[in-house]
BAZA-202606 format. One record per residue (C-alpha): z, x, y; residue in three letters; chain; residue number from 1. Coordinates in nm, 2 decimals. Example, Ala and Ser with C-alpha at 12.3 -4.5 7.8 and 13.67 -1.06 7.14 Angstrom:
2
+--------+--------+--------+------+-------+-----+
!     zz !     xx !     yy ! rest ! kette !  nr !
+--------+--------+--------+------+-------+-----+
!   0.78 !   1.23 !  -0.45 !  ALA !     A !   1 !
!   0.71 !   1.37 !  -0.11 !  SER !     A !   2 !
+--------+--------+--------+------+-------+-----+
This chain:
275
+--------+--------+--------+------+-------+-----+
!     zz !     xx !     yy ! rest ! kette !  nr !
+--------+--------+--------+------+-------+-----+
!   2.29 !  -6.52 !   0.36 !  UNK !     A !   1 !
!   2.42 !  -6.31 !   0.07 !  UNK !     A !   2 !
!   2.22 !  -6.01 !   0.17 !  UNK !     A !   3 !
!   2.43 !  -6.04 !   0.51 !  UNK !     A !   4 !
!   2.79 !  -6.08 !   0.35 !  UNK !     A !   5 !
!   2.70 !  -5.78 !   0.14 !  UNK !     A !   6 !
!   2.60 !  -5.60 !   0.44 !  UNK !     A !   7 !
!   2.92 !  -5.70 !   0.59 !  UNK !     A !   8 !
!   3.12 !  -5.58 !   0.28 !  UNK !     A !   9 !
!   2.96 !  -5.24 !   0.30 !  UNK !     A !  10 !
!   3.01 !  -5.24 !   0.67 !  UNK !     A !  11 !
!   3.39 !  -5.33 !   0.61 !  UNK !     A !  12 !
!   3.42 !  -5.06 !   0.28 !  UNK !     A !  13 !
!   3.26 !  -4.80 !   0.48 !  UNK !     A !  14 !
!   3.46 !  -4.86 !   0.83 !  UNK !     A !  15 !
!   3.80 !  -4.87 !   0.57 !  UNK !     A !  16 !
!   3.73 !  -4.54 !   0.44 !  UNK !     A !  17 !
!   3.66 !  -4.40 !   0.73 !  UNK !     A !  18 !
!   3.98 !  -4.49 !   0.85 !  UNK !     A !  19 !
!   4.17 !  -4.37 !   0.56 !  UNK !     A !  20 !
!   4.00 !  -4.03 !   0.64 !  UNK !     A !  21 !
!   4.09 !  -4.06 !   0.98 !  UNK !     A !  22 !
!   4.51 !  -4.11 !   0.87 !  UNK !     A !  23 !
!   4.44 !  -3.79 !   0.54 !  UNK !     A !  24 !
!   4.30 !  -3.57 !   0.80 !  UNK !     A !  25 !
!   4.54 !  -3.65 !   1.05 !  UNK !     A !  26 !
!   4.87 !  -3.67 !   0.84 !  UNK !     A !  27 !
!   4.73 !  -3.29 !   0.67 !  UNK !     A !  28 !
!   4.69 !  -3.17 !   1.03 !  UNK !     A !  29 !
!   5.07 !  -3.28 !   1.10 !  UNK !     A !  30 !
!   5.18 !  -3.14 !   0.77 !  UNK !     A !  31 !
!   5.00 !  -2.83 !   0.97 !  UNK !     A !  32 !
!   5.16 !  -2.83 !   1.27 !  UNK !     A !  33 !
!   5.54 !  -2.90 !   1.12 !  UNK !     A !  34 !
!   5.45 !  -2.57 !   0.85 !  UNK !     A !  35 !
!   5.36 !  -2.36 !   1.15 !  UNK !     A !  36 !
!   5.61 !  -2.42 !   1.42 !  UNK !     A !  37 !
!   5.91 !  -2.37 !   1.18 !  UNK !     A !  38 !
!   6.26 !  -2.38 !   1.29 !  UNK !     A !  39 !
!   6.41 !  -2.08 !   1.21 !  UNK !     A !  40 !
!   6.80 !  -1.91 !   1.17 !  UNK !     A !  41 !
!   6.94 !  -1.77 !   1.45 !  UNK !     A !  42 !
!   6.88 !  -1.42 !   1.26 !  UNK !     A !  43 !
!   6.55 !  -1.53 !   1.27 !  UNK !     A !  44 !
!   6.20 !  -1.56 !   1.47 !  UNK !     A !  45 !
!   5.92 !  -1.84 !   1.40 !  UNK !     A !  46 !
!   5.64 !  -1.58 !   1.34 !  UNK !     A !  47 !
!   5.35 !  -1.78 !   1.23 !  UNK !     A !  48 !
!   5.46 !  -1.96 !   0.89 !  UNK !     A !  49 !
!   5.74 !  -1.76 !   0.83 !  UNK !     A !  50 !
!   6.09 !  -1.68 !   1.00 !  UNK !     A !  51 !
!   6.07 !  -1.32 !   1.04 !  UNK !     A !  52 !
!   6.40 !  -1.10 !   1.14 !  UNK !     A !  53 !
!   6.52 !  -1.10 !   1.45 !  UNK !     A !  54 !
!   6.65 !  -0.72 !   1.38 !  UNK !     A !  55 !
!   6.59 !  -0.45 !   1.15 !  UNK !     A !  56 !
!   6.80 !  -0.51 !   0.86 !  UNK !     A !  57 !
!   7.15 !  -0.36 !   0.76 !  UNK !     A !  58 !
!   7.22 !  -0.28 !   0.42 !  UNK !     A !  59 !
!   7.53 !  -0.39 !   0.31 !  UNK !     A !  60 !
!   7.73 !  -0.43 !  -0.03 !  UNK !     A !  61 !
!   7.90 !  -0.73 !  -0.10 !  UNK !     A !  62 !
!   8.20 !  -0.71 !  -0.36 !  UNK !     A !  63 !
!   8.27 !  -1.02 !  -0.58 !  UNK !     A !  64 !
!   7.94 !  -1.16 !  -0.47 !  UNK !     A !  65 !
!   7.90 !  -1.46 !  -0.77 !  UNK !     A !  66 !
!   8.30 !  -1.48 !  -0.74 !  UNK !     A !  67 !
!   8.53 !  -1.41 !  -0.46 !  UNK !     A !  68 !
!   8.26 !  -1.35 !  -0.22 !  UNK !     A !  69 !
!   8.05 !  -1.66 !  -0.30 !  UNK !     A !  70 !
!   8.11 !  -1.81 !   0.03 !  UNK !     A !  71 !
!   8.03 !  -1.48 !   0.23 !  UNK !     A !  72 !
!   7.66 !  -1.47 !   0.04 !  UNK !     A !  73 !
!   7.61 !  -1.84 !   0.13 !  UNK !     A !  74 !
!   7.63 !  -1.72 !   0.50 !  UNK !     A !  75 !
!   7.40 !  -1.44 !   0.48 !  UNK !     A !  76 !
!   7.12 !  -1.63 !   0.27 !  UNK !     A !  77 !
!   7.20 !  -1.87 !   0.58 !  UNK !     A !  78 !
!   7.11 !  -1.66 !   0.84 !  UNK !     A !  79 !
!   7.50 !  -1.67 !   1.01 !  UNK !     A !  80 !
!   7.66 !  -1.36 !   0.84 !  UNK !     A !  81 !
!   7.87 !  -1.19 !   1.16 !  UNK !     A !  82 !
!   8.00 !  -0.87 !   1.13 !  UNK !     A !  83 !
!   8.34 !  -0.96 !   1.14 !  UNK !     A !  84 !
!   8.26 !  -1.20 !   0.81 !  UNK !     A !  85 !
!   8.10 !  -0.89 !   0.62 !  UNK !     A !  86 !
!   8.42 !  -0.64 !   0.69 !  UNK !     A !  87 !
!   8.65 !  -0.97 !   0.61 !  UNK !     A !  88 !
!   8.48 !  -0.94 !   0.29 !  UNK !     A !  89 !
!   8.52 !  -0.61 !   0.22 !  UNK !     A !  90 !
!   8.16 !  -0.55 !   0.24 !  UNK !     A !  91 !
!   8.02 !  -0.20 !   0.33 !  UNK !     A !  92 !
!   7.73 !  -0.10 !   0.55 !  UNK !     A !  93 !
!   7.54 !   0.18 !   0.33 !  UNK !     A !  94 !
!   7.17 !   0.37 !   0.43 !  UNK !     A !  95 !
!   7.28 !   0.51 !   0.80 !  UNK !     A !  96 !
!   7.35 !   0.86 !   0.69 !  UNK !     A !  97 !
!   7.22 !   0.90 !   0.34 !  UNK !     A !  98 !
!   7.09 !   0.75 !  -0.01 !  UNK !     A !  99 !
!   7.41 !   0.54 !  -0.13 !  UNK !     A ! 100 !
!   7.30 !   0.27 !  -0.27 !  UNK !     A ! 101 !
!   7.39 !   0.36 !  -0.63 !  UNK !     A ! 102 !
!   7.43 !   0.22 !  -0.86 !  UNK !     A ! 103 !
!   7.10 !  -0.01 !  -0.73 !  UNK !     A ! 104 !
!   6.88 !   0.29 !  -0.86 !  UNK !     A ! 105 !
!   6.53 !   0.42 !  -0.65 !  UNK !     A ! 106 !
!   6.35 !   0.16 !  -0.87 !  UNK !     A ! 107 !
!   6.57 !  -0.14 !  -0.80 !  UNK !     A ! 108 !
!   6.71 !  -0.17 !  -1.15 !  UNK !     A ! 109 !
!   7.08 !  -0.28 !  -1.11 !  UNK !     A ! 110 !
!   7.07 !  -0.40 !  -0.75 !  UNK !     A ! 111 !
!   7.12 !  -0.79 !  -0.84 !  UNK !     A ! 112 !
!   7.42 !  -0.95 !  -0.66 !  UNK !     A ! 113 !
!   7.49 !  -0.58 !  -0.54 !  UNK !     A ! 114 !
!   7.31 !  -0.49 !  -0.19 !  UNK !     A ! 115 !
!   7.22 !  -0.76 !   0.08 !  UNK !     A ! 116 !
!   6.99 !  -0.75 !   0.40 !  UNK !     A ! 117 !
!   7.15 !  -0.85 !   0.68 !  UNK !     A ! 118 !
!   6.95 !  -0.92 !   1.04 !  UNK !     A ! 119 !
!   7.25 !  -0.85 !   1.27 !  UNK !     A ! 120 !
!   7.22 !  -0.70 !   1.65 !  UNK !     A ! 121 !
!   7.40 !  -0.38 !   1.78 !  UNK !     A ! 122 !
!   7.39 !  -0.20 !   1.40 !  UNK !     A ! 123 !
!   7.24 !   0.10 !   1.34 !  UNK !     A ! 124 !
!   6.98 !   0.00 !   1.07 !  UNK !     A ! 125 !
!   6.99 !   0.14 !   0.72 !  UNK !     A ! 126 !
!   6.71 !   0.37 !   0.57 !  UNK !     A ! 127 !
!   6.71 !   0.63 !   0.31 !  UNK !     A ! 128 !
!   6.57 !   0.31 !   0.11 !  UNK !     A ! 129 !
!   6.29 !   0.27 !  -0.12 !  UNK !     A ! 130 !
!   6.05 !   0.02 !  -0.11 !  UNK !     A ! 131 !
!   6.21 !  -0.12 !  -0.46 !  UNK !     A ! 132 !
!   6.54 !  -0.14 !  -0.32 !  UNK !     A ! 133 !
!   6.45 !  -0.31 !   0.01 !  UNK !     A ! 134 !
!   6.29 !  -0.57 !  -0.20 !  UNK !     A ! 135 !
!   6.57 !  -0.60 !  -0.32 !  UNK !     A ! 136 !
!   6.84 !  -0.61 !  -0.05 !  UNK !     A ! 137 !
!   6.58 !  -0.87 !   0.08 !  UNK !     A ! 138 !
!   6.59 !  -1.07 !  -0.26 !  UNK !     A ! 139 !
!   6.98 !  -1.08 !  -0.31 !  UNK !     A ! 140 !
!   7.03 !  -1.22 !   0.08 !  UNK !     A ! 141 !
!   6.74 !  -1.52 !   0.00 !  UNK !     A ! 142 !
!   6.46 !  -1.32 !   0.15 !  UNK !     A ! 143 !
!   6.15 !  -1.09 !   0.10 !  UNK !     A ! 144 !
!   5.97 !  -0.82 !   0.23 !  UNK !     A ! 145 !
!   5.72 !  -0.99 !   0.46 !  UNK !     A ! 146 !
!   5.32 !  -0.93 !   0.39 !  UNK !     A ! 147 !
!   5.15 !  -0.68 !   0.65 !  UNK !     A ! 148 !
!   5.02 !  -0.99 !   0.84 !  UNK !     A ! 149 !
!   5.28 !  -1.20 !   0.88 !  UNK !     A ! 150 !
!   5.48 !  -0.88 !   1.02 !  UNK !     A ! 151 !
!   5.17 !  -0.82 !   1.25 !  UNK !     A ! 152 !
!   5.21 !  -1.17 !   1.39 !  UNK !     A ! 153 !
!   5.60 !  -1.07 !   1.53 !  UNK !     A ! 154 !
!   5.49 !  -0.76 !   1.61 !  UNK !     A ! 155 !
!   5.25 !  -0.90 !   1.88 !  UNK !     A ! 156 !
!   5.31 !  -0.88 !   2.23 !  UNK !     A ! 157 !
!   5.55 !  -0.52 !   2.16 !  UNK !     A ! 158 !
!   5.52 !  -0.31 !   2.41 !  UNK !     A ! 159 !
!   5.25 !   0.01 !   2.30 !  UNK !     A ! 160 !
!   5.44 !   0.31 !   2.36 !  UNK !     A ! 161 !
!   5.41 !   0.55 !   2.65 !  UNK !     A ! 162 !
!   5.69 !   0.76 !   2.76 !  UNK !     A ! 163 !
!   5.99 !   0.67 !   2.59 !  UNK !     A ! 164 !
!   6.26 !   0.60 !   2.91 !  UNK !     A ! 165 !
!   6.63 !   0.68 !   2.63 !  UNK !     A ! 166 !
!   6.73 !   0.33 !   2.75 !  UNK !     A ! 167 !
!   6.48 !   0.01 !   2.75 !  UNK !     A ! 168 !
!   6.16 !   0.17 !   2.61 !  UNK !     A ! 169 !
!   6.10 !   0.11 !   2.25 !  UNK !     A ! 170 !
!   6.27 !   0.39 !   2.06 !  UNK !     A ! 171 !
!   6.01 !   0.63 !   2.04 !  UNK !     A ! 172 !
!   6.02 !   0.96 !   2.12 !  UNK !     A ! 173 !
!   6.44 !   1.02 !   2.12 !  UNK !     A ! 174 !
!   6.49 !   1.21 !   1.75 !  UNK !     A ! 175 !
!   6.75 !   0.98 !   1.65 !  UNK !     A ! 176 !
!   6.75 !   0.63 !   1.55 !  UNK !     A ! 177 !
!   6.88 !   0.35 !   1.79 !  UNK !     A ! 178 !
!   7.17 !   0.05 !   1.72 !  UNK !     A ! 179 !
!   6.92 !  -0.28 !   1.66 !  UNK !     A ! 180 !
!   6.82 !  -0.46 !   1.99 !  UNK !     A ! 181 !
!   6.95 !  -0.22 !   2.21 !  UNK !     A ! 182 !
!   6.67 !  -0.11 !   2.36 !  UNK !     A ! 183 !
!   6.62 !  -0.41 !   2.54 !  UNK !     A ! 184 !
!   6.25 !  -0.42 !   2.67 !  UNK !     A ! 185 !
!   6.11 !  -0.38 !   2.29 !  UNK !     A ! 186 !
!   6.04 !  -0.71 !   2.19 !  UNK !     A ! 187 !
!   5.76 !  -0.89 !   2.08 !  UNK !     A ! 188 !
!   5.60 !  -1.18 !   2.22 !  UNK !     A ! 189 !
!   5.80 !  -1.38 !   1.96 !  UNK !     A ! 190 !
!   6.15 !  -1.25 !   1.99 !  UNK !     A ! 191 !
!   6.19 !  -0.98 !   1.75 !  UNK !     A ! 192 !
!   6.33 !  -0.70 !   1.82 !  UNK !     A ! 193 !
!   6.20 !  -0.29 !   1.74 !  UNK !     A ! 194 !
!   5.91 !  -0.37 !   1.55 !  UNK !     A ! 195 !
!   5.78 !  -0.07 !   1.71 !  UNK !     A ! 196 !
!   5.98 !   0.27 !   1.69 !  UNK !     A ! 197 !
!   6.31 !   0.32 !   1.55 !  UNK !     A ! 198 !
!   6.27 !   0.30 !   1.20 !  UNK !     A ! 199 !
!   5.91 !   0.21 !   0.99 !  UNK !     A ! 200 !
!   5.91 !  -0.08 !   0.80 !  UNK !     A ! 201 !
!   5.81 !  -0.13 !   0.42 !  UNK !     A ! 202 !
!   5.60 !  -0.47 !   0.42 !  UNK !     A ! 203 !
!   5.54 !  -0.60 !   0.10 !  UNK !     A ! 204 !
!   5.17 !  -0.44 !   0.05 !  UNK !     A ! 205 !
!   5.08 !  -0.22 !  -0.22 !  UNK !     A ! 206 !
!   4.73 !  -0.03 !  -0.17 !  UNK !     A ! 207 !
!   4.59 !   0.29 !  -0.37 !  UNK !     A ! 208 !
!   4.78 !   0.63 !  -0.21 !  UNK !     A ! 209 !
!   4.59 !   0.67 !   0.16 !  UNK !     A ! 210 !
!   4.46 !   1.03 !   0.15 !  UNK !     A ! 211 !
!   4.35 !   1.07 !   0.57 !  UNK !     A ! 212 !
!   4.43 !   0.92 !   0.88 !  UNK !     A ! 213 !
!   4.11 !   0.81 !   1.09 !  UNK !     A ! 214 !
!   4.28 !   0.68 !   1.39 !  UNK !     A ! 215 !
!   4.16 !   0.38 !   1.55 !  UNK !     A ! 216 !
!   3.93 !   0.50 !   1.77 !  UNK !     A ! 217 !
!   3.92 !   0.44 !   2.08 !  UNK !     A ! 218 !
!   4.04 !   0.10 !   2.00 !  UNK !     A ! 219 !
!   4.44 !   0.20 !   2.02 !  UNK !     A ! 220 !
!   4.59 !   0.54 !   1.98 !  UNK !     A ! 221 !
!   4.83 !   0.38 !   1.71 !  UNK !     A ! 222 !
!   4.85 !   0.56 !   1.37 !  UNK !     A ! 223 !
!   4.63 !   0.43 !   1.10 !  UNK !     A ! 224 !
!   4.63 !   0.60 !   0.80 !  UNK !     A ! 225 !
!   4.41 !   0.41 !   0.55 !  UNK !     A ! 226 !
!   4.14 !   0.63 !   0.47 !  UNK !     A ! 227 !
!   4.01 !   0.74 !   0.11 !  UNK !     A ! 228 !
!   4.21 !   0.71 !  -0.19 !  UNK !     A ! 229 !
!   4.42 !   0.99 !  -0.33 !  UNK !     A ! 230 !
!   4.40 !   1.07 !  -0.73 !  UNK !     A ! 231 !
!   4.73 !   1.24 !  -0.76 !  UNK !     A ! 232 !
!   5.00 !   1.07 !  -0.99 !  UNK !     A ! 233 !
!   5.27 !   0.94 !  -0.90 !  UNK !     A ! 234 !
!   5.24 !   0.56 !  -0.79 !  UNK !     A ! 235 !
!   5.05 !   0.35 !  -0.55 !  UNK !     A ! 236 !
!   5.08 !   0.40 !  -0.20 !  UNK !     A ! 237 !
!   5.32 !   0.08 !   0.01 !  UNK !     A ! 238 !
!   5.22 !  -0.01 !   0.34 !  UNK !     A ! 239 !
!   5.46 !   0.11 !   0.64 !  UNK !     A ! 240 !
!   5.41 !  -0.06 !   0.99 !  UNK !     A ! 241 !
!   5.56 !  -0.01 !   1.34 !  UNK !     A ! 242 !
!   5.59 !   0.35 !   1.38 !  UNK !     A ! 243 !
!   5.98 !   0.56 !   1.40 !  UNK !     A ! 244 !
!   6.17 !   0.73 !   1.67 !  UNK !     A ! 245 !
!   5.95 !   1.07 !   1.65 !  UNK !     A ! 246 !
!   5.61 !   0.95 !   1.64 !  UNK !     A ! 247 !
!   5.55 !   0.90 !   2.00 !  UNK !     A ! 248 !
!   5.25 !   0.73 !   2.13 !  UNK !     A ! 249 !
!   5.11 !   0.71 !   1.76 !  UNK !     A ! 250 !
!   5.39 !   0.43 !   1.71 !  UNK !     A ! 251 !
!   5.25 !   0.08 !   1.80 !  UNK !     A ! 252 !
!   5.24 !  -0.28 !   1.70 !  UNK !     A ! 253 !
!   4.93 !  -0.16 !   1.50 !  UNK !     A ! 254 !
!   5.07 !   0.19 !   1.39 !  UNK !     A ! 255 !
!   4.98 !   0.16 !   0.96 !  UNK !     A ! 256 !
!   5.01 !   0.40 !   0.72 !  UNK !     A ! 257 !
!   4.94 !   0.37 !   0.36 !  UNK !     A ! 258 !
!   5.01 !   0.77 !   0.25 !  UNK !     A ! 259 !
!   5.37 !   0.67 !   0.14 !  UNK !     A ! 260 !
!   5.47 !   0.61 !  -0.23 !  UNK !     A ! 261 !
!   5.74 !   0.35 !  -0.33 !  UNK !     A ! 262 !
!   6.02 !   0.55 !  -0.42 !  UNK !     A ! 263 !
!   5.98 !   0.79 !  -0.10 !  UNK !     A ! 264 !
!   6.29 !   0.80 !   0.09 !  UNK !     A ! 265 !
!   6.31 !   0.89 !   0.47 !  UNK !     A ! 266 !
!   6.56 !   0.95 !   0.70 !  UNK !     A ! 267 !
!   6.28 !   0.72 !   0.95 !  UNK !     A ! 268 !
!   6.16 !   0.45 !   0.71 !  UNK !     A ! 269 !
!   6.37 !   0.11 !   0.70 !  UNK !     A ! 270 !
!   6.26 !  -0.28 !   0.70 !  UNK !     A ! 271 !
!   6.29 !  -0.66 !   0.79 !  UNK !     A ! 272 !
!   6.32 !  -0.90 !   0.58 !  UNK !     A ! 273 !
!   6.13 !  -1.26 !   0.60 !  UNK !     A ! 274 !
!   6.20 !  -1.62 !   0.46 !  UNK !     A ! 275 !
+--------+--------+--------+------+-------+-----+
């Protein structure tokens, strides 16, 4: 008889924590799911466990930012920022023509409360930015450069370049850098908008200074410049993804180059940010 009840217990010990297994394993798997599907901003698209930009990002100084313009900044670390809100402000788009983000210096000293990233449609996207100051502009508006991976999930489903049509085509082949979303047909499986042409990207990954580009093969004839490891001073190399406007079919959704330091500046090199 006692030999049975202490079967029974062990039976009834064993059954309860299988159960209570059961409820971890399927309460962490919930916690999954809720992590991945996020809802995002309307600036925004759910890429993976991040919202990644909807748009390539718009530099803009804010004036007053702690003070006067306190509400304004609330709005773009919100995601609902308009145009009309920025200019009401008194804010002022800089990186479409040139380097003018002084004083937020090449290596993002004195950029604080200064120079926000803004995801906004119809803008011409600012470059002539370093990878410090992008980090930056991402920083100040609640934000940060996204990782190489997470940008390759909202760059999925982009059309690859071929011919680039001037109009729909992603932006690939026209010389000149296009106002954000306009070309309509370049957009990724997830929503965002140019993650191929127009303007490379900065993502957030440092590697040693790429010294070759070995292609992918016959795998995709996207750029990928990773090879060796150059010894020349002068800082690490950053990751760029997507491609520009003058790099034809060598722009892609896997286009990668590593061969560019972090205070480069480029008429062809912007970003997106990510929260």
């Amino acid at each position: 008889m006692k030999r049975t009840l202490v079967r029974r217990s062990l039976a009834a010990g064993l059954m309860m924590a299988a159960m209570g297994t059961m409820s971890a394993t399927g309460a962490q798997a919930a916690v999954a799911l809720r992590t991945h599907v996020k809802k995002c901003p309307a600036d925004s698209v759910a890429a993976g466990t991040v919202c990644l930009d909807k748009y390539e990002a718009s530099v803009w100084r804010v004036p007053d930012a702690t003070t006067t313009n306190a509400t304004l900044v609330r709005k773009i670390t919100l995601g609902r920022a308009t145009r009309a809100d920025l200019t009401a402000g008194g804010a002022t788009q800089l990186g479409t023509e040139s380097d003018d983000y002084a004083p937020c210096a090449d290596n993002g000293q004195n950029c604080a409360d200064d120079i926000f990233a803004v995801s906004l449609p119809s803008e011409i996207p600012s470059s002539h930015i370093t990878w410090f100051q992008a980090q930056e502009a991402c920083a100040n508006a609640g934000k940060r450069l996204p990782t190489s991976a997470e940008w390759q999930v909202g760059a999925n489903g982009t059309p690859d370049p071929g011919p680039d049509d001037g109009t729909t085509d992603c932006n690939s082949g026209s010389d000149f850098v296009s106002a954000t979303g306009s070309r309509s047909a370049c957009v990724s499986a997830r929503g965002a908008y140019d993650m191929v042409g127009n303007l490379e990207e900065w993502v957030a990954d440092w590697v040693p200074l790429s010294a070759g580009c070995s292609g992918w093969g016959g795998f995709s004839d996207d750029r990928m410049c990773l090879s060796g490891a150059s010894e020349a001073t002068g800082g690490p190399g950053v990751l760029i993804r997507g491609g520009s406007f003058v790099d034809g079919a060598n722009a892609g959704p896997l286009s990668i180059l590593g061969a560019i330091r972090t205070v480069t500046i480029f008429s062809f090199i912007g970003f997106r940010c990510a929260r």
